[in-house]
Every structure is written in C-alpha cells, then in structure tokens.
TORSEDO-900227 format. One record per atom (N, C-alpha, C): x, z, y. Coordinates in steps of 0.02 Angstrom, whole numbers, padded with zeros to 5 digits, always signed. Layout:
# TORSEDO-900227
XZY;...
# end
This chain:
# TORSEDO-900227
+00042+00000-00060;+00000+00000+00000;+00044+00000+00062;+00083-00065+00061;+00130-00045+00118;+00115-00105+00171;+00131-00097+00250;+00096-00137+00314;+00162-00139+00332;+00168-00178+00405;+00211-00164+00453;+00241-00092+00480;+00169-00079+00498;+00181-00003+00512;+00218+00024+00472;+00196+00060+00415;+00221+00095+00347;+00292+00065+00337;+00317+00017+00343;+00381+00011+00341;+00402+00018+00397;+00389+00017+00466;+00435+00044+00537;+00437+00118+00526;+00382+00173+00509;+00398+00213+00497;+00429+00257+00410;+00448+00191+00396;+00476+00228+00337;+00439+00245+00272;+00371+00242+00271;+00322+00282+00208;+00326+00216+00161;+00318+00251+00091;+00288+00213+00028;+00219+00175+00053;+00193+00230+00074;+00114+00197+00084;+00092+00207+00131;+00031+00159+00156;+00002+00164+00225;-00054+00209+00246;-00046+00280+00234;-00086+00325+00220;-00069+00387+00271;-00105+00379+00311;-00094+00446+00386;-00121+00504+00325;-00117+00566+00335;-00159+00621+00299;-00158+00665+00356;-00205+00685+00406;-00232+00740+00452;-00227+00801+00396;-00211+00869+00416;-00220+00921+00404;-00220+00970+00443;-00234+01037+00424;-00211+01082+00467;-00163+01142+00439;-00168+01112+00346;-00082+01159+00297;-00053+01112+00307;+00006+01161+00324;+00066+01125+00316;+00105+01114+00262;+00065+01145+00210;+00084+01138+00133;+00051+01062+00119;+00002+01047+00150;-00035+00981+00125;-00003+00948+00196;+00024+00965+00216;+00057+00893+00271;+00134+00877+00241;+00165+00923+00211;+00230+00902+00168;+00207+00877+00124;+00173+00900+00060;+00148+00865+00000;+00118+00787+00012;+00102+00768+00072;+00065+00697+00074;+00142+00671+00116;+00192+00702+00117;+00242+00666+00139;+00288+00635+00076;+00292+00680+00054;+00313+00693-00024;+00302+00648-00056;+00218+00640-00057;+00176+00583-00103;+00198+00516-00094;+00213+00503-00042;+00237+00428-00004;+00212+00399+00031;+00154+00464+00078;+00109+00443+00132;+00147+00479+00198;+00095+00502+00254;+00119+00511+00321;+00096+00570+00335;+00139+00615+00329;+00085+00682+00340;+00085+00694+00422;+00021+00727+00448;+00022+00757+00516;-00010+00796+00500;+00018+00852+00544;-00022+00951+00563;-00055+00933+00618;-00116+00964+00625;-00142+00970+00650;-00119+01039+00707;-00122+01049+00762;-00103+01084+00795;-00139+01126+00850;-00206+01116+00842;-00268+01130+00887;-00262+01213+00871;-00250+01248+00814;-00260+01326+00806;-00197+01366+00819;-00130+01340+00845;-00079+01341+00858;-00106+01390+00923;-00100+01427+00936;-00104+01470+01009;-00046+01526+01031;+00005+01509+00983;+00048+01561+00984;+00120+01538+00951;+00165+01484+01000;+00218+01438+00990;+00243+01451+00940;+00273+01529+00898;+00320+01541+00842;+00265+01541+00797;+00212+01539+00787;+00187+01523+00752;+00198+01446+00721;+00173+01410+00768;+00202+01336+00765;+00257+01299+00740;+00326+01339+00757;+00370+01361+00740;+00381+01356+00666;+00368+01408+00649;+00350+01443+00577;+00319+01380+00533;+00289+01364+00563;+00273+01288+00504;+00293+01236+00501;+00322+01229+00564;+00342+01168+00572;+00420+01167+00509;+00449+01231+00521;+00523+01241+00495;+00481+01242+00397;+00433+01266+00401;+00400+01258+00336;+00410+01178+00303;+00382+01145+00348;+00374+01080+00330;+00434+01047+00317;+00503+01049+00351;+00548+01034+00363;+00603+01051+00298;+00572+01109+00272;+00584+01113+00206;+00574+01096+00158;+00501+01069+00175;+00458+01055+00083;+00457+00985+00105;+00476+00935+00159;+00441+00879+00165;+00501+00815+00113;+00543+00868+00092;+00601+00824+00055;+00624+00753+00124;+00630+00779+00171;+00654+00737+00227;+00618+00656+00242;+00562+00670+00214;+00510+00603+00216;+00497+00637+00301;+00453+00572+00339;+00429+00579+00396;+00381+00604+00387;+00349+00637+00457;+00286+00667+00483;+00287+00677+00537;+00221+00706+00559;+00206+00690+00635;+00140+00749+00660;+00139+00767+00714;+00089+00793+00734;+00038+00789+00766;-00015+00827+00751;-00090+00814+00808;-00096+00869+00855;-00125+00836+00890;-00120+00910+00972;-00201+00881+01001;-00218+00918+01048;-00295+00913+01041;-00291+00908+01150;-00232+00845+01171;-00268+00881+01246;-00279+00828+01290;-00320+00855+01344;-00358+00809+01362;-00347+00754+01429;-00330+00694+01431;-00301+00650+01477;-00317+00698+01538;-00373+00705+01568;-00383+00727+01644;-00363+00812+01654;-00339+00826+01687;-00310+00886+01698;-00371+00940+01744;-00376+01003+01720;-00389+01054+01773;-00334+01101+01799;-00348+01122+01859;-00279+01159+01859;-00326+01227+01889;-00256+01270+01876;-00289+01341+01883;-00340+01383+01852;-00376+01372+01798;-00421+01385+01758;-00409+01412+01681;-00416+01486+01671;-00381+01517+01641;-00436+01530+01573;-00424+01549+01510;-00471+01553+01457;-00522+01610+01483;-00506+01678+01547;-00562+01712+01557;-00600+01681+01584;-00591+01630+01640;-00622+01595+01697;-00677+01577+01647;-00664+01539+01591;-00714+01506+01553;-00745+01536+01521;-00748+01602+01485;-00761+01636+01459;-00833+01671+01527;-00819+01680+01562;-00849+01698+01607;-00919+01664+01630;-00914+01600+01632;-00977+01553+01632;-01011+01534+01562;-00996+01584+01522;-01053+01578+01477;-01110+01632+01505;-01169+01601+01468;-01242+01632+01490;-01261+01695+01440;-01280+01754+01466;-01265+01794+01431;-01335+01781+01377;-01387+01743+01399;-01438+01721+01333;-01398+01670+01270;-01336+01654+01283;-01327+01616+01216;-01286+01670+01187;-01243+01701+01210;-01224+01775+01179;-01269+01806+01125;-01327+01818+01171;-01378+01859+01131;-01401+01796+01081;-01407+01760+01111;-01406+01703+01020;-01387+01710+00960;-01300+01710+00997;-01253+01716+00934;-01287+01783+00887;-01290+01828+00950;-01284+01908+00898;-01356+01899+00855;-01419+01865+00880;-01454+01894+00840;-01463+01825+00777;-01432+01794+00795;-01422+01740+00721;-01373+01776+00680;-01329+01790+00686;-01272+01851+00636;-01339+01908+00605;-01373+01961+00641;-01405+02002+00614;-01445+01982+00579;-01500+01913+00601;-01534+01880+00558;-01516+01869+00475;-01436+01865+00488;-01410+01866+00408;-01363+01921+00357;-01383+01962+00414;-01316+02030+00383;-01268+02002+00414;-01213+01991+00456;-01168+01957+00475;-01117+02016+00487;-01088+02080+00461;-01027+02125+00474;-00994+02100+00533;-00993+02146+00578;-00940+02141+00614;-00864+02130+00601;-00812+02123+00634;-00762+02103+00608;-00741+02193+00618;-00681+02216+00570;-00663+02275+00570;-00635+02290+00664;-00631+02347+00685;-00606+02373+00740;-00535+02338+00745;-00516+02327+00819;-00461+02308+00823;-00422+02249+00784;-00472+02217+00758;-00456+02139+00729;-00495+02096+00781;-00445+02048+00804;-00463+01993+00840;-00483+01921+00800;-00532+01888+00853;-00561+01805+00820;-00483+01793+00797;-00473+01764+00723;-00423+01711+00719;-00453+01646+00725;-00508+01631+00752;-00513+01568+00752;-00531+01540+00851;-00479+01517+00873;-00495+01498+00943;-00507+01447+00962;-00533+01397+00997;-00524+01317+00994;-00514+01312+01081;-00417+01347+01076;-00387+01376+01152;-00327+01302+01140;-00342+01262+01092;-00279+01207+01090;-00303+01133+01158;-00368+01142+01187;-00379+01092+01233;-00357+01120+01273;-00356+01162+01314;-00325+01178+01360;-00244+01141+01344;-00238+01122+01416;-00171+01066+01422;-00120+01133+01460;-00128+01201+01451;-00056+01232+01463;-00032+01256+01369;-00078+01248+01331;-00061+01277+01268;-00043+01197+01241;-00085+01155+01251;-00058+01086+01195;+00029+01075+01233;+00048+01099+01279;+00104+01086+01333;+00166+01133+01291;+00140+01205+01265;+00192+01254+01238;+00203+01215+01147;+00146+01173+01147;+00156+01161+01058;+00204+01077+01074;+00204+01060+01127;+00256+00990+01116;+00307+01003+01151;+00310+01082+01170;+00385+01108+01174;+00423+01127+01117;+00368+01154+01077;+00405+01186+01018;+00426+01108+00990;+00365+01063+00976;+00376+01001+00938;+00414+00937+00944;+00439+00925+01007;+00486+00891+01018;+00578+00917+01009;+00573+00984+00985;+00632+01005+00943;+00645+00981+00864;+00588+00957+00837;+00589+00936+00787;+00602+00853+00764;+00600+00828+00706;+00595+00759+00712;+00533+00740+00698;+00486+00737+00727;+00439+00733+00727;+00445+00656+00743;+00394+00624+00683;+00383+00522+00703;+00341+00504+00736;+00281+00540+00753;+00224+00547+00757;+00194+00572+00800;+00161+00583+00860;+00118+00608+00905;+00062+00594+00907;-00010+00612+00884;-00078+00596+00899;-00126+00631+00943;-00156+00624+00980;-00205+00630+01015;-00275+00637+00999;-00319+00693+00994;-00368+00672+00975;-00435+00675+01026;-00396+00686+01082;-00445+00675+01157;-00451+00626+01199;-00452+00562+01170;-00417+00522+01227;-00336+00490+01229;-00301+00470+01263;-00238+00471+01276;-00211+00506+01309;-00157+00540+01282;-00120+00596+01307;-00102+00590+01378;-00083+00624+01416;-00069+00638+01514;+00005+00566+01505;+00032+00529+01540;+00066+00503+01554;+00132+00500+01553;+00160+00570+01561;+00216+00611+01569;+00236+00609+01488;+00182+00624+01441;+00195+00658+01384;+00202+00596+01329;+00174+00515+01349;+00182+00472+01330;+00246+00460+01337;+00266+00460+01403;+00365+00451+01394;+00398+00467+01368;+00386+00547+01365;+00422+00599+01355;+00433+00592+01256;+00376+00562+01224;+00368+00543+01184;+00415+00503+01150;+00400+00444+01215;+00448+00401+01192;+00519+00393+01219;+00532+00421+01266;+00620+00447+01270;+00627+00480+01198;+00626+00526+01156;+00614+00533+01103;+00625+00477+01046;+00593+00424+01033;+00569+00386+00987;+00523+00411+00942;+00463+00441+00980;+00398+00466+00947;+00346+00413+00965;+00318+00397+00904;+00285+00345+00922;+00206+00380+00954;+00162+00373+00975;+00106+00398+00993;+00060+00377+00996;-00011+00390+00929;-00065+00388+00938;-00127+00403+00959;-00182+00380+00948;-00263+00410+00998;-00307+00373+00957;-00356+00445+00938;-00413+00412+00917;-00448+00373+00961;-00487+00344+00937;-00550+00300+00980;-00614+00285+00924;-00655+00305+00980;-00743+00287+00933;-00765+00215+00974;-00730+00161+00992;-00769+00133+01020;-00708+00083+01046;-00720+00004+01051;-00685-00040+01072;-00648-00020+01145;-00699+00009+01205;-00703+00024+01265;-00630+00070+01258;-00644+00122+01227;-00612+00167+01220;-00531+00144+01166;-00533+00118+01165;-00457+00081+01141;-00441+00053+01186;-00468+00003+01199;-00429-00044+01248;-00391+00023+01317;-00429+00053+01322;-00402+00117+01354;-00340+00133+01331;-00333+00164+01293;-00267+00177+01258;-00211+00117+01254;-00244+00081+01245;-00177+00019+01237;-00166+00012+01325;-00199+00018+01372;-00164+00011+01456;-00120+00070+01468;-00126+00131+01419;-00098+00173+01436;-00034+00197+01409;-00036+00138+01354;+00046+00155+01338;+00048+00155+01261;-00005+00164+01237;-00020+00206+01170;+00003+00147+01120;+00047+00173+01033;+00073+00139+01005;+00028+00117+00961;-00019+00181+00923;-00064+00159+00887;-00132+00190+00899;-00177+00138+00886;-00245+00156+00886;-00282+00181+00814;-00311+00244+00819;-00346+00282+00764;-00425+00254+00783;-00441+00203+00731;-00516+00183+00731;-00551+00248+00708;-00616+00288+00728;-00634+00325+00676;-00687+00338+00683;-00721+00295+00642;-00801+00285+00646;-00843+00344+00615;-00903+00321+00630;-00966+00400+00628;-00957+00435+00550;-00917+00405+00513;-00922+00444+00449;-00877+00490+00445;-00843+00504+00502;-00789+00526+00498;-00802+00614+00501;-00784+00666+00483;-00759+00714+00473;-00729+00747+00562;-00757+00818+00585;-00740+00819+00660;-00759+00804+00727;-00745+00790+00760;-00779+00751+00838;-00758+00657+00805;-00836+00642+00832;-00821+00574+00816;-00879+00533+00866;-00890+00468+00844;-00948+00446+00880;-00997+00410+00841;-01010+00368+00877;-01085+00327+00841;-01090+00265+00816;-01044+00246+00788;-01016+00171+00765;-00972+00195+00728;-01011+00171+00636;-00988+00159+00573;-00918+00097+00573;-00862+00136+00538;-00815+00115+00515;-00808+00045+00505;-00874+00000+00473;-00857-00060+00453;-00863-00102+00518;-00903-00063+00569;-00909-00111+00624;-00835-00091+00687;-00837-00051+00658;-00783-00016+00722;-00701-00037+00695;-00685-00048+00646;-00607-00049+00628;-00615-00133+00658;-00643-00182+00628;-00616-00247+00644;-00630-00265+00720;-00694-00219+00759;-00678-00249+00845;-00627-00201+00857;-00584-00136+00840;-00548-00115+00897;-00465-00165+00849;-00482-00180+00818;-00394-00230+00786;-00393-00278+00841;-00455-00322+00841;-00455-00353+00902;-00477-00344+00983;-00478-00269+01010;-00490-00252+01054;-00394-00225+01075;-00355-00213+01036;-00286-00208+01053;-00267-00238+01030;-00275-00298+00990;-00213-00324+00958;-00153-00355+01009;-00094-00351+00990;-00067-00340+00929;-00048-00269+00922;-00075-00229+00958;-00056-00149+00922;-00074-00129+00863;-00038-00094+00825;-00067-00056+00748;-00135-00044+00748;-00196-00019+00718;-00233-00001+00694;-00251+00049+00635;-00284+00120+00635;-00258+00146+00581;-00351+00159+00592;-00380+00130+00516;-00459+00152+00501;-00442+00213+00466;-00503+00256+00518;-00527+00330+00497;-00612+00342+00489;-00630+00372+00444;-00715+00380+00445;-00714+00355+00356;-00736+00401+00327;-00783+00363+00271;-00737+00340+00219;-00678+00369+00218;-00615+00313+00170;-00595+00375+00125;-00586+00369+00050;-00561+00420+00010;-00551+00395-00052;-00558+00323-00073;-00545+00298-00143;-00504+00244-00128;-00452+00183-00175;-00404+00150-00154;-00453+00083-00137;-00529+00083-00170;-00561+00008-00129;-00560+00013-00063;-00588+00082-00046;-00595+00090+00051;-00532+00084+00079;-00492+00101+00065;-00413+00088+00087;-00407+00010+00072;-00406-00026+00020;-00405-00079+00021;-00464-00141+00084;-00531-00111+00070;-00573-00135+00118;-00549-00129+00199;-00515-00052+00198;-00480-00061+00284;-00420-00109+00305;-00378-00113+00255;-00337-00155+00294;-00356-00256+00284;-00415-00255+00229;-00445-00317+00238;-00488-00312+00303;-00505-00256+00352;-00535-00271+00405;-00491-00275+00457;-00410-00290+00441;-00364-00283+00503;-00314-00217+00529;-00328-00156+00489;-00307-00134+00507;-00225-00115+00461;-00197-00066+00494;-00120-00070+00476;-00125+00000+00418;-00174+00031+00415;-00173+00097+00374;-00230+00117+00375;-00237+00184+00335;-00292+00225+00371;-00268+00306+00367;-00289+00329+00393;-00317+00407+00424;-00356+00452+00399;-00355+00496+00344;-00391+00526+00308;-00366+00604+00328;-00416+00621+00341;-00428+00708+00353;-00470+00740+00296;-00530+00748+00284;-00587+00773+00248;-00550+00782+00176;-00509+00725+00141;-00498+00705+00082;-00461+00768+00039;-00412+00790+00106;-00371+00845+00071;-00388+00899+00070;-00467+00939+00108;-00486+00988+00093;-00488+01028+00049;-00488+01006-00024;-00510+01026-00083;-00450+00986-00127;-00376+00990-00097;-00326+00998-00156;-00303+01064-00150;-00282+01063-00210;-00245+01125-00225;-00195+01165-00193;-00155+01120-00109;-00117+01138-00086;-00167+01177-00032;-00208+01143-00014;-00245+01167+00039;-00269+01265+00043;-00255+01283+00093;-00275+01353+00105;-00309+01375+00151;-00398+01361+00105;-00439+01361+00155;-00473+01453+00140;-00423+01492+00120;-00462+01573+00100;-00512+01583+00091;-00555+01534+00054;-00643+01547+00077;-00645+01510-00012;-00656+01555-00063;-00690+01496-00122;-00749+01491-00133;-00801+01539-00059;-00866+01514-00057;-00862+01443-00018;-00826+01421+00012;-00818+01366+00049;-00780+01304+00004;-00755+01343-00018;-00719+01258-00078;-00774+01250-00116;-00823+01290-00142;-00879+01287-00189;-00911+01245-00165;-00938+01268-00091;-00991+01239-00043;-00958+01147-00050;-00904+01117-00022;-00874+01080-00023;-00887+01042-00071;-00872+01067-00148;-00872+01023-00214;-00946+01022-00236;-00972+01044-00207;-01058+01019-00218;-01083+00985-00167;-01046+00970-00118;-01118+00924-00053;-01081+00880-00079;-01145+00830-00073;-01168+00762-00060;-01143+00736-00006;-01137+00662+00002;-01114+00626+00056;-01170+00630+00115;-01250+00662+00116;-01270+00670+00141;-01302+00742+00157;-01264+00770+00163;-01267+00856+00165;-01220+00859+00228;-01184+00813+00281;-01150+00829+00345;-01206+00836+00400;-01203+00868+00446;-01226+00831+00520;-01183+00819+00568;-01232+00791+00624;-01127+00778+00678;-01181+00829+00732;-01137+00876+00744;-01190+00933+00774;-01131+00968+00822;-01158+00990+00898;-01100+01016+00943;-01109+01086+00930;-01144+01122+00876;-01138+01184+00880;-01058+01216+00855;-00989+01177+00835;-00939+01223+00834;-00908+01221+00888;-00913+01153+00936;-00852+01134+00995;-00886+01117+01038;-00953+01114+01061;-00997+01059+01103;-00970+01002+01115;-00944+00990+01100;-00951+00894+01066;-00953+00887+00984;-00996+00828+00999;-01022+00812+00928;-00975+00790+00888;-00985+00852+00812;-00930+00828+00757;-00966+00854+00727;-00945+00801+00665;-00984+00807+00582;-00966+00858+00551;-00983+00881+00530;-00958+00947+00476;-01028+00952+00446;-01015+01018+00371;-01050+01029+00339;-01127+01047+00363;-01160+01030+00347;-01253+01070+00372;-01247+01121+00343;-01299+01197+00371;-01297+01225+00367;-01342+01260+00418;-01381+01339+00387;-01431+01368+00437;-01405+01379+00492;-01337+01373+00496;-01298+01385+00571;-01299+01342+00620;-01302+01261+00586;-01284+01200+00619;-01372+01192+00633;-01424+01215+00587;-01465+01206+00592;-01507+01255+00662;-01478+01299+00652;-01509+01369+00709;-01483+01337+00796;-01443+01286+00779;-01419+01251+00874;-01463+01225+00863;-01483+01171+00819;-01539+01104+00825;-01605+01156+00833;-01619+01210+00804;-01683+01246+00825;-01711+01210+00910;-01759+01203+00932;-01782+01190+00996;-01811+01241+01038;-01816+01298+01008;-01833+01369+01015;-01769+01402+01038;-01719+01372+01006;-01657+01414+01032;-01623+01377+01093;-01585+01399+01133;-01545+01391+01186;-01509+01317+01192;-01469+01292+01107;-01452+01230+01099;-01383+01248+01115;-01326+01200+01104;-01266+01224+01122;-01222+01232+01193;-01184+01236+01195;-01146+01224+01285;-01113+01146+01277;-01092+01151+01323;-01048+01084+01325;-00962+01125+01306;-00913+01082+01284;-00872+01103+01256;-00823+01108+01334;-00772+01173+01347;-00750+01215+01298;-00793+01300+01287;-00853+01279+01317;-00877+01339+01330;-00903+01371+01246;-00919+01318+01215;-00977+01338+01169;-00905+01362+01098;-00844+01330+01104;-00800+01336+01077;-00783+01412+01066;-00786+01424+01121;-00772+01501+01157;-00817+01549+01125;-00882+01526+01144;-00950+01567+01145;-00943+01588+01041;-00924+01559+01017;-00934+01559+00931;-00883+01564+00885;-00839+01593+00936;-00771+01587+00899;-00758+01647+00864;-00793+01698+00882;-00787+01772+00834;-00841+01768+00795;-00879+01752+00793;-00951+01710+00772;-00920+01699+00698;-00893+01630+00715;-00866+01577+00648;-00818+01638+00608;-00773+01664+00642;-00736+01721+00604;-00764+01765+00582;-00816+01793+00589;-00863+01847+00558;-00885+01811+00491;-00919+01730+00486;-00962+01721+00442;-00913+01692+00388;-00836+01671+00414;-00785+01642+00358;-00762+01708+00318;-00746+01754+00369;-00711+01830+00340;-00771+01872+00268;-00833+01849+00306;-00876+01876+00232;-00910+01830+00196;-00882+01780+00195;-00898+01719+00153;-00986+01733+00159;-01004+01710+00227;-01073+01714+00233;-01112+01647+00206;-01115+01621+00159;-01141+01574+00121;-01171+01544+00150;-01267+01540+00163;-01278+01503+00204;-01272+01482+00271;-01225+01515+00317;-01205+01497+00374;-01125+01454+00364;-01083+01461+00303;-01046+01447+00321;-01009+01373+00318;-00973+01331+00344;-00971+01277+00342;-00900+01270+00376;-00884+01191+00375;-00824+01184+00429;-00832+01088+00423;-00783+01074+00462;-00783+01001+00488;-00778+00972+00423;-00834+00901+00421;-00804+00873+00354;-00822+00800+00368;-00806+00751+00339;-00816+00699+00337;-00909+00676+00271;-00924+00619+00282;-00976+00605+00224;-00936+00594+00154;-00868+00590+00170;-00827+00572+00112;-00824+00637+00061;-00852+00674+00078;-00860+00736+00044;-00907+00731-00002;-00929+00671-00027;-00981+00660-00076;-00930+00642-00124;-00874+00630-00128;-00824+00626-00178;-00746+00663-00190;-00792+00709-00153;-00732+00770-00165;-00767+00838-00214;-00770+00804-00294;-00794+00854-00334;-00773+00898-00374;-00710+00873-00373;-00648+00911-00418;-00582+00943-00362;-00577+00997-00374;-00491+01010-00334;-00427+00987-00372;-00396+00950-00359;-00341+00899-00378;-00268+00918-00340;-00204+00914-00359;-00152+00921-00325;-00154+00850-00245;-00123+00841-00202;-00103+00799-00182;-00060+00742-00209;-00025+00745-00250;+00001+00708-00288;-00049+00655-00339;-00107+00707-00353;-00133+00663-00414;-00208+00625-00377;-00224+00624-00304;-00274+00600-00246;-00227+00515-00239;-00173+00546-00223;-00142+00484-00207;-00112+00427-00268;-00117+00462-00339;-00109+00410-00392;-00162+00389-00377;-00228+00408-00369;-00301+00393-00381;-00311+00337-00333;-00282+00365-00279;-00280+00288-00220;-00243+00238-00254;-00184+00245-00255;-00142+00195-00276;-00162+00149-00321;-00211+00182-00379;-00217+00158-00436;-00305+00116-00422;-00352+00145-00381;-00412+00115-00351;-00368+00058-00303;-00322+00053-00273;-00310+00017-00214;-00300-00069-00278;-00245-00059-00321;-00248-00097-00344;-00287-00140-00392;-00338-00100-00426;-00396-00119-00445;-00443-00151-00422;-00445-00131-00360;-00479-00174-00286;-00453-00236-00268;-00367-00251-00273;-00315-00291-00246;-00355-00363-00309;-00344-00317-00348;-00342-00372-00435;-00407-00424-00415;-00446-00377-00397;-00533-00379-00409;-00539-00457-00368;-00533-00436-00308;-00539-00488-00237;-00464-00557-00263;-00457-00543-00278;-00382-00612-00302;-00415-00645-00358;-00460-00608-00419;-00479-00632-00454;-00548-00676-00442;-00568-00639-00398;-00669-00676-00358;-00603-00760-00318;-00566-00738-00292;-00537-00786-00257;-00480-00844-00315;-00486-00835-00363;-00481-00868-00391;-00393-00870-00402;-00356-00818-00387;-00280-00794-00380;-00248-00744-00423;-00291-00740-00477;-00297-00679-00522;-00222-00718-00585;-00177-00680-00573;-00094-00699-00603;-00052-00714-00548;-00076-00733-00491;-00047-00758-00454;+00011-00734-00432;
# end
C-alpha cells in the first residue's frame, strides 16, 4: 500500500493511524504505517514529554508525527477562568441533575477532572510544539483549520511536513493558500468533530480542489477494500482514528467501554456537540441523548460546553457509568468486534487491500498481469 507520499515519508504503507496511546502510535509505526499522538489532553508539557520519549523508544526509529488541536484565529488575553466564567449557571444545574438522575458518585475529594479539552487554547497547543519540535517529529496535523502562520514555518524550517483536516472542498482549498502540505479529507463517517459530506463524495472533490497536494481520506475506512477504494478516489493514503480503539495496545481504562465499543453497530454513533460544542460523532448514548432532549438547555458552543462537562465525563468514565458512557467514534465501529493487536489490524488491511487490488484487475480484465 505504498503512494508518493508513503515513500517521501519513509512508511511501508500509506496508512496515517490518529491516536491518543502512545503505545498504539509506536505499534502502527512499527507495523509499517504512520503513527500520530494525538495531543489535545496534553495540558501539562512533561507530560508530553514523557510520551513522546515513550514513543521514541518503542517506535524502532520508524517515523511519526503529531496532532495538536489549535485554532487559525487567535484570542488574546483570555484565560481558562475567563471562560469558565460565562457559563450559565442553568446548564451547570443540568449537568448535576443528569449525574443524580443516574447515581453518578462524585469524584473522591481532592481529585481533579483528568479530562480537559484546555488543548484549543493556542497558549497550551504553543507549550506542546515546544516540547515537540525537540523531537523528530515528520508530521504536524491540525485538526482546527490551518495552523497560525508562524507555526507553518516554523514547521517547516524544521522539515515537518504539515497537515489539516477539511470537511469540505471550500475548506481545503483554504489550507492549500496557506501553506499546508497535506490535506486530511474527513467525511461525515468519521469518528470526532467532522462535517456533513460522506467520504465518497468528499475525498475525490478535495484531490481536485488542491491538487497537486497529497490527499489523505478519513471517515468510514477500516478494511483493506476502503483503503483500496480511497486511493482509487485520488487520494495519497488514509487516516484512521476509530480503528485502533479496541486493539490491544490501546488504554482506554474503561472495559465497560471496550464492551460498549465491540457491540455497536455502525449505526449506534450520533454527531452530537454535547462533548465539545461542535459537532462530533461519537458513541449514542442517554448522555448524547439528554443534550438532544428539547426540554433541556441543549449544548454551548465550544470551548464553553468543553469546560462545562469535563468533570461530568470524568465522573461517568471513573464509575464506568454504562448508560451514559461513551467517547468519540467513527460508524466504522460496526467492525470493530474483536480486540486484535495492531500488528494483526494491519495484516487484515494488507491482506483485504490486496484482495480488493486482485478483484478490480480481474473485472478489468488484468488479472496475472
């Protein structure tokens, strides 16, 4: 499964893998794909640190790359209390009485949210590509837009190449004026903040909405035909997040949540702003369901609502609160039924990719060829 791309940067195969272990961002380096960390829960540089030097160990010196979560337009002066502060104290009382509604334990005394979504803020994504440009990092992605200007250079004084998602032709061609190396297609099936245009329509206009820049299809891809079907739509790779949830490297502390996981259906997601106020797919659930209520308040706009639910989400992960609990997933989660190493996902590609390869050579009449 190898492109242009995949050979400028070095990989066996043309296979981005999003995570947020860094045990599953070495292991998909390992494999002979492209691992990137995710870096959005990073709020505390040696932490960052700490994995990155992780990775650097286990990645057997294959490439990788990172994701950072910040946002082209800048605020200045605006501090996490400031924001904290313009929440309404009726969605507060939301939160609390949807938790009591279900038994929801408080978190013990003197334990803080571990879960913050403090990585948009552009003074924290700023301390994580301090730490990260000490590293060799191949890779820079964006998942707001295109990164501030400064950080594109800075990138590439470096020789970091730098990507940006996009839901939308509009929104690429954006990125390509701004500098950007590769474009992340990542249509509505996708797993996270996404938009409203399915994968099959969205990978082949944004190939030709930048060409000749790379293209990497994201949304909806987890067997080697869909990998094969993406780069027959133009593109140079794809981008899979959702897929590695449920390997064995992954450390998601919750095996009410890997359970939850290996039983939904490809239609058990919603794309709902109740974790970030912007709309991302993740699992359904009476939680995702209690924002859509029309009785209730509904969510904030993001980064408020981020804020507003962030001890929230840590209360209902810490007691494996079943029916509330959930996290970002793709529809590709209708074929994530077994937990598998990373190693043996990517024979499975490899080995679907070419089965697919055979298939289409043979309809075309090239079958030995």
């Amino acid at each position: 499964m190898q492109t242009e791309l995949s050979k400028q940067l070095g990989v066996e195969h043309a296979v981005f893998g999003f995570t947020p272990f860094p045990a599953v961002a070495a292991a998909i380096s390992r494999a002979g794909g492209f691992g990137v960390l995710g870096a959005v829960r990073y709020t505390a540089p040696d932490d960052l640190k700490r994995d990155l030097d992780w990775i650097e160990a286990h990645a057997e010196g294959r490439p990788y790359g990172l994701d950072v979560v910040m946002p082209a337009k800048k605020v200045e002066g605006v501090t996490e209390a400031d924001v904290e502060a313009m929440i309404p104290e009726g969605h507060r009382r939301f939160v609390e009485d949807t938790l009591a509604k279900y038994g929801v334990p408080d978190l013990p005394e003197g334990e803080a949210s571990g879960w913050r979504i403090t990585g948009w803020m552009e003074q924290v994504a700023r301390t994580q590509l301090d730490v990260a440009f000490d590293y060799p990092i191949k890779l820079l992605a964006n998942a707001l837009g295109s990164p501030p200007a400064d950080v594109i250079a800075r990138a590439h004084d470096q020789g970091v190449l730098v990507a940006a998602l996009a839901g939308s032709a509009r929104h690429a061609r954006k990125h390509k004026d701004a500098g950007i190396d590769i474009v992340v297609a990542q249509g509505y099936e996708a797993g996270g903040h996404t938009g409203e245009i399915a994968s099959m329509v969205l990978t082949p206009e944004v190939v030709d909405a930048v060409a000749p820049l790379p293209v990497l299809a994201a949304g909806g891809i987890g067997s080697g035909p869909q990998v094969a079907a993406a780069l027959a739509l133009g593109a140079q790779g794809v981008w899979l997040g959702s897929l590695w949830l449920t390997t064995t490297e992954a450390d998601l502390h919750s095996p009410a949540l890997t359970r939850k996981l290996l039983a939904a259906g490809s239609g058990d997601t919603v794309r709902s702003r109740a974790l970030t106020g912007k709309p991302a797919r993740q699992l359904r659930t009476e939680w995702t369901d209690a924002w859509e209520d029309r009785d209730g308040p509904g969510p904030l706009p993001m980064p408020l609502q981020g804020l507003l639910v962030a001890e929230a989400v840590s209360r209902i992960q810490k007691y494996e609160v079943e029916p509330l609990l959930g996290t970002p997933v793709g529809q590709i989660v209708g074929r994530m039924n077994s937990e598998r190493s990373v190693r043996a996902v990517f024979d499975d590609l490899t080995r679907g990719f070419e089965e697919a390869v055979d298939r289409v050579n043979r309809i075309a009449g090239r079958s030995g060829q």
